[in-house]
Every structure is written in structure tokens, then in C-alpha cells.
Wavefront OBJ file of the C-alpha trace (Angstrom):
o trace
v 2.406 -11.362 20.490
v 0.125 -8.354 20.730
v -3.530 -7.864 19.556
v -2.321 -5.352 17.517
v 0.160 -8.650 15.481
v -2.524 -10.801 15.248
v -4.576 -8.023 12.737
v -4.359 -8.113 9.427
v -3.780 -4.937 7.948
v -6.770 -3.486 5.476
v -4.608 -2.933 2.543
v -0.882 -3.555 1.753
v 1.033 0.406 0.677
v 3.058 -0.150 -2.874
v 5.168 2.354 -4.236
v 5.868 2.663 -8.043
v 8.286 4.559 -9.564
v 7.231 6.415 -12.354
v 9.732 6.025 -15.575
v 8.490 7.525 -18.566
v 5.775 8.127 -20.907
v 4.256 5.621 -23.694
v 3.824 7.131 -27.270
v 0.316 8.159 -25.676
v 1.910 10.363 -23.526
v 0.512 8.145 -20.589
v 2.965 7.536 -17.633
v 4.898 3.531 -17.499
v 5.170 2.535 -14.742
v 7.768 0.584 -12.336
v 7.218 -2.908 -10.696
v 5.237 -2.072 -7.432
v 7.015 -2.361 -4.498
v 5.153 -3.234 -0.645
v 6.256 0.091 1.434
v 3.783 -0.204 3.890
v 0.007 -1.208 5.311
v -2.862 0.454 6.117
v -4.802 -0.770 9.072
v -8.019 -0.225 10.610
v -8.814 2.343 13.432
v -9.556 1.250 17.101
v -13.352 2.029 18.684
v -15.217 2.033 15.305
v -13.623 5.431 14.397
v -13.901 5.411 10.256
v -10.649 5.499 8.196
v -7.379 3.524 8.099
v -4.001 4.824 9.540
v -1.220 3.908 7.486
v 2.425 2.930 8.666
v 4.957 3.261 6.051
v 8.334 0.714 6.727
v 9.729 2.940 3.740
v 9.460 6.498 1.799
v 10.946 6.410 -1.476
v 12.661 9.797 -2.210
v 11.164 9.672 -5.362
v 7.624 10.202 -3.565
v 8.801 13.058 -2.482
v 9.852 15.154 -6.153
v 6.339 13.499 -7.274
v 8.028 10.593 -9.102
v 6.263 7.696 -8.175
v 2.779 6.536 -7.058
v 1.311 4.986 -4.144
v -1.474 2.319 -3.924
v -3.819 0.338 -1.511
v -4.283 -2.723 -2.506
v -6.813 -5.288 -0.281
v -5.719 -7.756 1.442
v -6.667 -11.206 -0.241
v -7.950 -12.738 3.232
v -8.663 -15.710 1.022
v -5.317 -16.677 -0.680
v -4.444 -16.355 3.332
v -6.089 -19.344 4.590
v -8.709 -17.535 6.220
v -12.758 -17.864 5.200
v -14.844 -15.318 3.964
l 1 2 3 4 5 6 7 8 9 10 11 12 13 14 15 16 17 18 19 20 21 22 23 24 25 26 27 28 29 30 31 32 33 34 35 36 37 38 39 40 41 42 43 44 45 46 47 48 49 50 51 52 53 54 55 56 57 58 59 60 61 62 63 64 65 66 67 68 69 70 71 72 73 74 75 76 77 78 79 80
């Protein structure tokens, strides 16, 4: 296993798909699906690079919406 496997990422990547519009005109929403992580940069550089195991195509025609959600270290085993 390599140092880089034994990281956890920062934050998990979900995609969801967006598939209409409530009576408030505001956009629903599909069940969020894991696409991806974002994990820290090496030698203290700031920011996260993110590695996508999927693009949706509906990312692409601006369909759908990404977001980073934290990884829950705790629910993991490991102590704060």
C-alpha cells in the first residue's frame, strides 16, 4: 500500500442531477451520488486537488451539481 492509500481524502465529490423546479421556482434535486474525492496537497501547498472516478454528462450541459462534503473522521473510527 502507498502513503498516498493510507490518506484520507478531505472531502468526498457528489454529483446531483438536477430534475426540476418546486412551485417556488427553486431547483429539486436528485439523490447525491459519490463521483469523486478531494485530497490534500503535498509540502503544505494550500488547496485540495480533486480526482473524479466519474463525470456525469449531465455536468457537462449544466444539469447537475457538485458538492464537497467532509469527511466524518469520526463515524471512521478515528479520534478527533
Amino acid at each position: 500500500m502507498t502513503a498516498k492509500n493510507k490518506e484520507r481524502p478531505l472531502y468526498r465529490v457528489t454529483f446531483s442531477r438536477i430534475t426540476g423546479t418546486d412551485d417556488n421556482g427553486q431547483q429539486i434535486l436528485a439523490r447525491p451520488v459519490e463521483i469523486g474525492a478531494a485530497w490534500s496537497r503535498k509540502n503544505d501547498k494550500q488547496g485540495a486537488i480533486i480526482a473524479l472516478d466519474i463525470i456525469p454528462t449531465d455536468l457537462v450541459n449544466r444539469n447537475g451539481v457538485l458538492f464537497l462534503v467532509p469527511v466524518n473522521t469520526a463515524s471512521e473510527g478515528s479520534k478527533r
